[in-house]
C-alpha positions in Angstrom: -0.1 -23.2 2.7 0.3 -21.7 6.0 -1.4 -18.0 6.9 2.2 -17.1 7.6 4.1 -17.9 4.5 1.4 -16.3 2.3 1.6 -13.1 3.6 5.4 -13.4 3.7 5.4 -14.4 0.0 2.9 -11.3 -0.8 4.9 -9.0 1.3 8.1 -10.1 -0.7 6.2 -9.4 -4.2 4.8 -6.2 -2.6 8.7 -5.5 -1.8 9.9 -6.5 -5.3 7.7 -4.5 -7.1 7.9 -1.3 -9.2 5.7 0.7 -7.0 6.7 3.7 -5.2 8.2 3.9 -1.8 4.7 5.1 -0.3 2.5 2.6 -2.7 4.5 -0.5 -0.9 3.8 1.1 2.4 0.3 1.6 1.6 0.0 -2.6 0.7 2.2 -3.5 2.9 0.1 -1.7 5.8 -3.1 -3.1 4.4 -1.5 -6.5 4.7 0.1 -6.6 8.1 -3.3 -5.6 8.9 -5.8 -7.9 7.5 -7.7 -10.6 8.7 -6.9 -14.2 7.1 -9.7 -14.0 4.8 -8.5 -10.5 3.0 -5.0 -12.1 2.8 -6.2 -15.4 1.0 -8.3 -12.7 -1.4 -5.0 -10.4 -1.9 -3.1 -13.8 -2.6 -5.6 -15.1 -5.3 -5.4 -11.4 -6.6 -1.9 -11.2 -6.9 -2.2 -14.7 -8.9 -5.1 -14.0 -10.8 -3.7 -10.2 -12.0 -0.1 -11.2 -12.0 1.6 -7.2 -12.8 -1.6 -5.7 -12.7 -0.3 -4.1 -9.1 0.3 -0.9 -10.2 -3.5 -0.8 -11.6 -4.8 -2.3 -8.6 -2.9 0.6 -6.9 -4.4 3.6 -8.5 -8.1 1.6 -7.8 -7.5 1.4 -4.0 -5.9 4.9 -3.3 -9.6 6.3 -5.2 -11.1 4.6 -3.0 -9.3 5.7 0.0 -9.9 9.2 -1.1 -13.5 8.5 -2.3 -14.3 7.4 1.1 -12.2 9.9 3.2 -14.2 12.3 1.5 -17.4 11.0 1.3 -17.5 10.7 -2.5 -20.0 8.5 -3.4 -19.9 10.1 -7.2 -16.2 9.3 -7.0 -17.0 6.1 -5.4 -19.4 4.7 -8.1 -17.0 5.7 -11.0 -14.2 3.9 -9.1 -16.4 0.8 -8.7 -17.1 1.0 -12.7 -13.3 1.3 -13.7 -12.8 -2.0 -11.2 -15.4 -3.8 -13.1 -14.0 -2.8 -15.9 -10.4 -3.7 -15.0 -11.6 -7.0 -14.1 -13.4 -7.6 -17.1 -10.4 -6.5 -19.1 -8.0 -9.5 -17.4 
C-alpha cells in the first residue's frame, strides 16, 4: 500500500471519528507531519486499537502537556497508564 493512501485512509478515520473538533486537528496535524515510519506505526495502531482513539487521545495530549511542562512525574504516570492501556487490548 502506497505512503499516500495510508495516510489518506487514516486521515478519513481521523475525520470520521467521534472526537472533538480540536482532537481531529490535533491527529490530523501529527499526521500531515510525520515521517513514513510514524505513519505506518499510527496505521498499525489504528488496526491494532480499532475505537480505542478517543483513549489514545487523552494519552497523547498528557504527554504534550507533560512535556511542555517539563513533567517528568506526569510523564512517568502517563507512560504507566499506556502500558497499561496496551496491556488491557
Amino acid at each position: 500500500m502506497d505512503i499516500n493512501e495510508i495516510k489518506k485512509g487514516l486521515l478519513n478515520s481521523i475525520e470520521t471519528s467521534t472526537l472533538s473538533v480540536e482532537d481531529k486537528k490535533l491527529w490530523s496535524g501529527l499526521l500531515e507531519s510525520a515521517p513514513e515510519e510514524i505513519t505506518i506505526a499510527m496505521h498499525s495502531f489504528f488496526i491494532d486499537y480499532e475505537g480505542k482513539l478517543p483513549e489514545a487521545t487523552e494519552i497523547l495530549k498528557g504527554k504534550i502537556n507533560a512535556i511542555k511542562n517539563q513533567d517528568t512525574k506526569a510523564w512517568n504516570n502517563i507512560l504507566k497508564n499506556e502500558e497499561s492501556f496496551i496491556k488491557e487490548n
